[in-house]
N, C-alpha and C positions, 0 to 999 in steps of 0.2 A: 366862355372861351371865345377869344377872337375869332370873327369867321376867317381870317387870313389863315389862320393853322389850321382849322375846320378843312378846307379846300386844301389845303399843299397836305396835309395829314392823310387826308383821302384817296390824293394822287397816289399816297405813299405807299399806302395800304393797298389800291390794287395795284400798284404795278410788283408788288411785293407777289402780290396772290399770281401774275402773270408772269411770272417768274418763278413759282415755286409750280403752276401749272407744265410751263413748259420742262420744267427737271423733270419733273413726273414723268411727262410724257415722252422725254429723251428725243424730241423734236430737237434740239440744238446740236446732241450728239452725232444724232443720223445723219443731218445735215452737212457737219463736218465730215463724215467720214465718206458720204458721197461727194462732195467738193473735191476730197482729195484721192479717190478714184477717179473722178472724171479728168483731173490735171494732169494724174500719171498719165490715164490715157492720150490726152493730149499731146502730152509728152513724148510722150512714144510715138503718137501720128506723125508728130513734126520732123520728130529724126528721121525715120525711116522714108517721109516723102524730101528729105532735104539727102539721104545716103541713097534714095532711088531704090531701097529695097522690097523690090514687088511681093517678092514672097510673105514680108512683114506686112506690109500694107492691106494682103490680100487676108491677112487673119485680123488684121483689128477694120477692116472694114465689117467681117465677121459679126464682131463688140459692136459693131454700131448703132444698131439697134438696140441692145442691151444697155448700153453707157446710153444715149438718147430717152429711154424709159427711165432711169432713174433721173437724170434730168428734169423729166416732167416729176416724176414724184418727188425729186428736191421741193420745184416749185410750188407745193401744193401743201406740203408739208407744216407750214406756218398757220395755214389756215384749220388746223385741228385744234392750236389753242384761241387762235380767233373764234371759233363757236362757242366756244366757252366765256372767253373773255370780252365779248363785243357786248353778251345782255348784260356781264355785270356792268362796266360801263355805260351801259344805258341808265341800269338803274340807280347809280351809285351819280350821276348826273340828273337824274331829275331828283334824286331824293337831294340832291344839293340846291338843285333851283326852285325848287317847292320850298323849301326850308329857310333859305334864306333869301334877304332882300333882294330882288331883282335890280336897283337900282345901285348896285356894288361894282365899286370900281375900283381897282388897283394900280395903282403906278411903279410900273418898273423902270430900273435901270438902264434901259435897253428896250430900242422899239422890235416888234414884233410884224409880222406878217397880216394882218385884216384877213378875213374869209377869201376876199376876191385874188389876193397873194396879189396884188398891183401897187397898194399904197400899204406904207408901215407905221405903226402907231403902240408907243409906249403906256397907252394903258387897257388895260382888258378887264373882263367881266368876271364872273363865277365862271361860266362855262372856258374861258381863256385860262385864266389862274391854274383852272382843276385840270387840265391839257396841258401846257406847261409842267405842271407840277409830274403829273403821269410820264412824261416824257422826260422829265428829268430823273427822275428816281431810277426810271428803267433804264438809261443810260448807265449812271453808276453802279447799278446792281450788276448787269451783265459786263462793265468791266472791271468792278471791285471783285467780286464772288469768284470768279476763275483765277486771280491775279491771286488773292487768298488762301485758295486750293494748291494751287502751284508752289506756294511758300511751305504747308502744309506738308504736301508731298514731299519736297525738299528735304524737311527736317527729318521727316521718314525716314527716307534713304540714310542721311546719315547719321542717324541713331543705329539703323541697320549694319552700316558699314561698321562703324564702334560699338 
């Protein structure tokens, strides 16, 4: 097999697995549904300091500490499937660079970012390819797979309804 598919195959595969880790672990849902707690709240801060309503203000200042703690738990959130997902990555990259030729170069269509993020250059290695490839897949996965759910759902309902 080509190591070009070797490498973009492997992206594939975890970001597959960092994806079906984070459904597991419903890190994407939580996170949504504190986002849009914290908006309402927000929402509600703004009107009530834009209508001068103390008495409202004087209760979601209350929340504020509550909305502000989940804030921080949003943000930390991510890093549950990062412990998971960071050693396969390790190993799923050296078992790439051990394995194949270190002297692999690919040329894309499009220049890329170098390590130092200062100059760009369209061609990369194993370890560029297999990054790349990982960040491509998990791109489409998270907005193929919900976009799919939704159409799913969809048909649900009106099967339901008929």
């Amino acid at each position: 097999m080509e190591p070009f598919w070797i490498i973009v195959g492997s992206g594939a595969i975890l970001a597959g697995i960092n994806f079906a880790i984070d459904r597991v672990m419903g890190v994407r849902k939580e996170t949504t549904a504190i986002q849009k707690e914290v908006n309402d709240w927000n929402k509600e801060y703004m009107d009530a300091v834009k209508a001068n309503d103390e008495p409202k203000l004087k209760k979601l200042k209350e929340n504020e500490k509550e909305v502000m703690g989940k804030m921080t738990k949003m943000m930390f959130l991510p890093f549950k499937t990062a412990i998971l997902v960071i050693p396969l990555y390790i190993l799923f990259n050296w078992l790439l660079a051990s394995n194949l030729d270190k002297t692999l170069k690919f040329t894309l269509p499009f220049p890329v970012p170098n390590f130092n993020f200062i100059t760009w250059d369209n061609i990369v290695g194993v370890t560029g390819l297999f990054i790349l490839s990982l960040i491509f897949f998990g791109l489409v996965l998270n907005i193929l797979i919900p976009q799919v759910e939704k159409l799913f759902e969809k048909n649900k309902q009106v099967k339901a309804v008929n």
